[in-house]
C-alpha positions as CSV (number, residue, x, y, z in Angstrom):
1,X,-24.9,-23.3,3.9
2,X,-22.4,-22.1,6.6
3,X,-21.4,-25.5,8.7
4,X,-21.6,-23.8,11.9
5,X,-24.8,-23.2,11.2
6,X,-26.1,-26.8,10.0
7,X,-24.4,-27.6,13.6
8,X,-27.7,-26.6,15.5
9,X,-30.1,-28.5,13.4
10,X,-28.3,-31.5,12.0
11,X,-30.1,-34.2,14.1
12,X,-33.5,-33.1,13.1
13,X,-35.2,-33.1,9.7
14,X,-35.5,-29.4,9.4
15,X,-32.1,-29.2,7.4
16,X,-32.5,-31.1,4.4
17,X,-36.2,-29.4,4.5
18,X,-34.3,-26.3,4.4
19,X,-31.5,-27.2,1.9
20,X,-34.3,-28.0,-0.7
21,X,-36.0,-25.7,-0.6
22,X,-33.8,-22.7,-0.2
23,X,-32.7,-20.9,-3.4
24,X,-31.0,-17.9,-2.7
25,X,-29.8,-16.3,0.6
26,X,-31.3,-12.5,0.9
27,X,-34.2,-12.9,-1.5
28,X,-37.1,-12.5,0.7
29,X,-39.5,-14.8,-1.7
30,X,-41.3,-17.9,-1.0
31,X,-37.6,-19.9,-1.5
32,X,-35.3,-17.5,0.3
33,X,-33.2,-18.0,3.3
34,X,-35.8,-16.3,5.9
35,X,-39.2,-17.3,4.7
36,X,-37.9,-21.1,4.5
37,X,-36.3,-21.1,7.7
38,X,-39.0,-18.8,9.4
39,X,-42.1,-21.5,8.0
40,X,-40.1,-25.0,9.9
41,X,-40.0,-22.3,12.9
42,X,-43.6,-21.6,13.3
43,X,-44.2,-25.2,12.1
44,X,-42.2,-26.1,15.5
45,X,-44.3,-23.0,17.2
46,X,-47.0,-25.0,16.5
47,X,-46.1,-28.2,18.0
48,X,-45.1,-26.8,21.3
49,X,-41.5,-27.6,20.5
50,X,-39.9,-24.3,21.6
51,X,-36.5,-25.1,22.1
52,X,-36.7,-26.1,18.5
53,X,-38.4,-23.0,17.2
54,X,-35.9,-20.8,19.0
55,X,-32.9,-23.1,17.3
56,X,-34.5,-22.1,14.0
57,X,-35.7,-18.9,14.4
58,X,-31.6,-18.9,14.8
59,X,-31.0,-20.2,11.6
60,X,-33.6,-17.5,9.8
61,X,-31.5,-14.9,11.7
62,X,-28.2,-16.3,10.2
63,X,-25.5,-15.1,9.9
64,X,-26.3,-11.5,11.2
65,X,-28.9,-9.1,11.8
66,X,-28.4,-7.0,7.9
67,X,-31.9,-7.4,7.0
68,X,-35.3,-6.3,9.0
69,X,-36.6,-9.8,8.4
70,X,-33.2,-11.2,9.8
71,X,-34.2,-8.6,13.2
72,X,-37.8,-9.8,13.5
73,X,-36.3,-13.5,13.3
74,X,-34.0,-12.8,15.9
75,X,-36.9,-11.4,17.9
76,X,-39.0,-14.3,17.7
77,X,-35.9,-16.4,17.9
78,X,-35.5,-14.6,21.9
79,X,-39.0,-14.9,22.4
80,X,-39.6,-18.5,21.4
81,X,-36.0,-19.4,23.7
82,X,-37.7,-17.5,26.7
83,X,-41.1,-20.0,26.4
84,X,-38.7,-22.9,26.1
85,X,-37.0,-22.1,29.5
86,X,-39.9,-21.0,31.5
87,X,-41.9,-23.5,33.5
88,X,-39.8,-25.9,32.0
89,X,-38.1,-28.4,33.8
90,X,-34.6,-28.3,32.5
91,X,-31.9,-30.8,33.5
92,X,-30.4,-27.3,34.7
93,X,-31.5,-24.2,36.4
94,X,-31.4,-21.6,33.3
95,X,-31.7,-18.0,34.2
96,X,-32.1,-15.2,31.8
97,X,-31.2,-11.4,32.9
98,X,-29.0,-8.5,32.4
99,X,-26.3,-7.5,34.2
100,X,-25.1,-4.0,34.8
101,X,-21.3,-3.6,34.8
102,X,-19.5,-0.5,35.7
103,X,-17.6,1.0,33.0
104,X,-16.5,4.8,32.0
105,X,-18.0,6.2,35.2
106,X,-21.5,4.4,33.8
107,X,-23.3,1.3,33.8
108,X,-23.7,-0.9,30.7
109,X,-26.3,-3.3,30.7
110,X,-25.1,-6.8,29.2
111,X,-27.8,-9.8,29.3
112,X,-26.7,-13.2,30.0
113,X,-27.6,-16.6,30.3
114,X,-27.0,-18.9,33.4
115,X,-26.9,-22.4,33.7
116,X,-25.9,-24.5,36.9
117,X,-26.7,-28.3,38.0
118,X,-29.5,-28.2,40.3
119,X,-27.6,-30.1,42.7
120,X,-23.7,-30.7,43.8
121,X,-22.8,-27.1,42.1
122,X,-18.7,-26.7,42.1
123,X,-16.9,-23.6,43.1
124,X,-16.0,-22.1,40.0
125,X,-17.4,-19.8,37.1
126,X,-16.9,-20.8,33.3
127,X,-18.1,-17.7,30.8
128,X,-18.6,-19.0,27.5
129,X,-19.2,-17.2,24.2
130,X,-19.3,-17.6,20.3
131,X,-17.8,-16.0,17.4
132,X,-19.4,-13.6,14.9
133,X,-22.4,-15.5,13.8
134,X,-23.2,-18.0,16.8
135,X,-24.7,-16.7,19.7
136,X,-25.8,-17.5,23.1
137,X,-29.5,-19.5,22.3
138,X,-27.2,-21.8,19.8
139,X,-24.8,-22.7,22.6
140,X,-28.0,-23.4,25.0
141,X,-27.0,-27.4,24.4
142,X,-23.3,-26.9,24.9
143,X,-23.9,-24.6,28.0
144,X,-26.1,-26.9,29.5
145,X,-24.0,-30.1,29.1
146,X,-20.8,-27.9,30.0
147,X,-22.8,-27.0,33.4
148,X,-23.5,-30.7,34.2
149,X,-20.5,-32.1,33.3
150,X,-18.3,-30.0,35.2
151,X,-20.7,-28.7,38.3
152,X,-19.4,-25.2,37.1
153,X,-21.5,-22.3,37.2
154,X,-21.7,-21.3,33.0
155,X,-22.5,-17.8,32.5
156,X,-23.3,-17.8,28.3
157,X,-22.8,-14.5,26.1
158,X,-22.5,-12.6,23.3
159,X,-19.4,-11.5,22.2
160,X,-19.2,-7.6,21.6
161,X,-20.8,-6.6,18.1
162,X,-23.2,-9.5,17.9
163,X,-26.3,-10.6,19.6
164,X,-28.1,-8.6,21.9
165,X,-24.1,-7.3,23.4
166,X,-24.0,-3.4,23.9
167,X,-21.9,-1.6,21.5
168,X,-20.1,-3.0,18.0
169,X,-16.9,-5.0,18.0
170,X,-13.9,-2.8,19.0
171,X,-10.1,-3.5,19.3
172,X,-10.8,-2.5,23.1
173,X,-14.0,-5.0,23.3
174,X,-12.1,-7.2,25.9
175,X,-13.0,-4.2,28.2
176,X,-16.4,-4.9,28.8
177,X,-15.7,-8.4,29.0
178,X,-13.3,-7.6,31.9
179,X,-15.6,-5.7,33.5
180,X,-18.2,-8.6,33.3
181,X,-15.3,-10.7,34.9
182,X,-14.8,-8.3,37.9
183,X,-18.9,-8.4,38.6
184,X,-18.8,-12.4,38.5
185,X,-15.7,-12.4,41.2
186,X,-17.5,-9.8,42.4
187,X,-20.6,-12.2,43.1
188,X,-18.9,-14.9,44.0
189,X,-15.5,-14.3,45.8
190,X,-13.3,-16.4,46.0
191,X,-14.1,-18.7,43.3
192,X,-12.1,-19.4,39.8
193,X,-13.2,-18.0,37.0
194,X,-12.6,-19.3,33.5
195,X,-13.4,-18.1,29.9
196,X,-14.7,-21.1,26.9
197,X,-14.3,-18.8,23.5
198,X,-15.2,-20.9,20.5
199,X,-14.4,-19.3,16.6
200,X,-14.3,-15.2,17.4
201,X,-14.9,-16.2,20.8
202,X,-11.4,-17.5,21.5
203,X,-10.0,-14.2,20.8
204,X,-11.5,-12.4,23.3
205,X,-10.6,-15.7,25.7
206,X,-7.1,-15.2,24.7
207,X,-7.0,-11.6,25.6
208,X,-8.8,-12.1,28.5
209,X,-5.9,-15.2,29.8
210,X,-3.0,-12.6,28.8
211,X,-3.0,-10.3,31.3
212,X,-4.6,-12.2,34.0
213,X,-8.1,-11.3,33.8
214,X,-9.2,-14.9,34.0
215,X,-8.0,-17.5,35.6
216,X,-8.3,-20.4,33.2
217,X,-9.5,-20.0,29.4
218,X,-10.1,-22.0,26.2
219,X,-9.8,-20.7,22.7
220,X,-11.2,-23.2,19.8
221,X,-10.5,-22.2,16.5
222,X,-10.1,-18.6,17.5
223,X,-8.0,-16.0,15.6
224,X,-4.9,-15.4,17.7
225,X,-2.2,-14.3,15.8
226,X,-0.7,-14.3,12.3
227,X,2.7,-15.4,11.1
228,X,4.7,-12.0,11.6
229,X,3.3,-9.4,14.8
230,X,3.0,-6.9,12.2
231,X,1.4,-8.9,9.3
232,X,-1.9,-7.6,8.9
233,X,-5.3,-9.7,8.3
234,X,-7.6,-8.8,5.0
235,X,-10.7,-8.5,6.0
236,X,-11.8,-8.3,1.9
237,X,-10.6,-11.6,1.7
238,X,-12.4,-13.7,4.0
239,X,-14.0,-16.3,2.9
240,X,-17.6,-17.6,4.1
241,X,-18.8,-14.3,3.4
242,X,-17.1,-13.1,6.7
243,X,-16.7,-9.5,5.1
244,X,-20.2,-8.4,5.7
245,X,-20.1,-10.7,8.8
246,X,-17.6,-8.8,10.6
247,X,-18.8,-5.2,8.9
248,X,-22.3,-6.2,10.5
249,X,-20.2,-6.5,14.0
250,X,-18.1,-3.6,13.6
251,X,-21.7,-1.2,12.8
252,X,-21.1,-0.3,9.5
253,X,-23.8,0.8,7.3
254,X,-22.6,-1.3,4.0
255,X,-20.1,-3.7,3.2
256,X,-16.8,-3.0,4.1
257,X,-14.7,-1.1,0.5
258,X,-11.4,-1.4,-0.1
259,X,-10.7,1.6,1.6
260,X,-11.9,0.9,4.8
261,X,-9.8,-2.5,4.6
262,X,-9.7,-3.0,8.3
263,X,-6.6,-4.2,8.5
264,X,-5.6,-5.7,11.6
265,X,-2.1,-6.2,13.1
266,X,-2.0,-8.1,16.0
267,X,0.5,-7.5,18.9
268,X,3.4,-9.3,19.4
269,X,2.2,-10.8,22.6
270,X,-0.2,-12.9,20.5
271,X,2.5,-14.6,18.7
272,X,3.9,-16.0,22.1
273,X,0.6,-16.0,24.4
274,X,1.3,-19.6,25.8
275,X,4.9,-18.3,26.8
276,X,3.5,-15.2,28.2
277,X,-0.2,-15.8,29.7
278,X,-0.6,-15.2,33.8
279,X,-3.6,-18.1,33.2
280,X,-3.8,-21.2,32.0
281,X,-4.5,-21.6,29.0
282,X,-5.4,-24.2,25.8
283,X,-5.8,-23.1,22.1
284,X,-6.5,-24.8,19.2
285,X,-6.4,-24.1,15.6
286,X,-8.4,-26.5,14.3
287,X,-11.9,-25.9,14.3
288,X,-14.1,-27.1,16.7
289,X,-16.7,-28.6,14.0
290,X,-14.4,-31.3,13.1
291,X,-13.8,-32.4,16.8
C-alpha cells in the first residue's frame, strides 16, 4: 500500500484490518481494494464517526477516480466529510463552497475548503493543496492544525487534474491557481497570501512563488526541476504506479503508451528558482512522510 495513503489511517485500527484482508488492488471481489476499504467505511457510517468514514471512503477512492466504484467512493467519501462538518463543533470554523474565478472571458467554478480559528484570526491567507492522489478531505487534519497554529486563514484544494478541480492537469494549470490567488486578495485586500504545496502540490507552489503570484510558498517533496533544464522526466518509469496516476490527471482514456511518453522538460528557471523567486520561498526534497 502507497505510504501516503496509510498516512490518513495509521492511528486507527482500520489499516491492518485493511492490509489483511486486501488481496489484490482493482479486483472488485469480496478481498479487493474497494469492497475492503468501502465495508470499515460504512462500519464507521454506522457508529456516527463521520470524519472517519470520510477518511476511508478516501482510502476506497485511492489513488484516483479509474474505476466507477473508485467514483461512487469518492462520492460517499464528499458526502460522509460534509456530515462530519455540519452541526459539528470543530476546533475551527470549516466552510465548504465553490468559488467562481474569472478566466478566458468566463467563470470556472473551483470548490474549496476553509478553515480559520474561531477567535484571534491573523491577517494573512495560506492556500494549501496535495499532489496527484491526496486531496483536500485527507488534509482536513493538517488544514485544521495549520489554521490554529498560525491564526491564518487556510483555503484547502485540489490541485488541477484531481479531486473535484475543473479541468485535467495542464502545463498551464498554475493559471487557474493564479486566478484563485487574485479572488483571495481580491477578498481580502491587503493581506499576504501564501501557497503550502505538499508532493505534486509543491509544483504548482513553486510556480506560483516564481513570478510573484504569491507572496510566500512552501514546496514539500514537490517535483521542481531535474538535473539539466532540458532533461526530460519518464513518465513510463515512475514508480508507485504513478503512470496511470498522472494519466488519470492528465484525462486520458487508458494508460499512458510509449508513444504518448509525456515527456516533460522543465524550464530553466526551475533549476535556479531560490535565486530567481519575487517570494519567499522554502523547498524540500525530501518527502514530507519521513518528517
Amino acid at each position: 500500500m502507497h505510504s501516503a495513503c496509510t498516512a490518513w489511517i495509521t492511528s486507527s485500527i482500520a489499516y491492518p484490518r485493511a492490509r489483511a484482508g486486501i488481496t489484490d488492488m482493482w479486483d472488485m471481489g469480496r478481498r479487493g481494494w474497494v469492497p475492503v476499504w468501502g465495508r470499515l467505511a460504512q462500519e464507521a457510517e454506522a457508529a456516527g464517526k463521520w470524519l472517519r468514514a470520510a477518511q476511508l471512503w478516501g482510502a476506497a477512492r485511492f489513488p484516483a477516480l479509474a474505476t466507477p466504484e473508485r467514483h461512487e467512493a469518492y462520492a460517499r467519501q464528499r458526502a460522509a466529510y460534509a456530515r462530519a462538518t455540519a452541526g459539528r463543533r470543530l476546533p475551527v470554523r470549516v466552510t465548504r463552497g465553490t468559488v467562481a474565478l474569472p478566466m478566458d472571458g468566463g467563470t470556472v467554478p473551483f470548490p474549496v475548503h476553509l478553515m480559520a480559528r474561531r477567535r484571534r484570526r491573523r491577517p494573512g491567507v495560506l492556500v494549501l493543496s496535495g499532489g496527484v492522489d491526496t486531496w483536500k478531505v485527507e488534509w482536513h487534519r493538517m488544514a485544521m492544525a495549520t489554521a490554529l497554529a498560525t491564526g491564518l486563514l487556510v483555503v484547502s484544494v485540489d490541485m488541477p487534474g484531481t479531486g473535484d478541480a475543473p479541468g485535467p492537469l495542464a502545463p498551464d494549470g498554475d493559471r487557474l491557481l493564479s486566478a484563485l490567488v487574485s479572488e483571495i486578495r481580491r477578498r481580502h485586500p491587503g493581506e499576504p497570501v501564501a501557497y503550502l504545496g505538499l508532493s505534486f502540490g509543491g509544483h504548482w507552489a513553486v510556480k506560483l512563488a516564481i513570478p510573484g503570484v504569491v507572496d510566500a510558498a512552501v514546496d514539500i517533496g514537490g517535483p521542481i526541476g531535474v538535473a539539466e533544464p532540458e532533461e526530460p522526466i519518464d513518465v513510463l518509469a515512475l514508480p508507485y504506479g504513478m503512470p496511470g496516476i498522472l494519466g488519470n490527471a492528465l484525462g486520458l482514456a487508458g494508460l499512458p503508451r510509449a508513444a504518448q511518453r509525456g515527456s516533460v522538460p522543465y524550464p530553466p528557471r526551475h533549476r535556479y528558482c531560490g535565486r530567481h523567486s519575487k517570494s519567499r520561498m522554502v523547498a524540500s526534497s525530501r518527502s514530507w512522510l519521513r518528517w
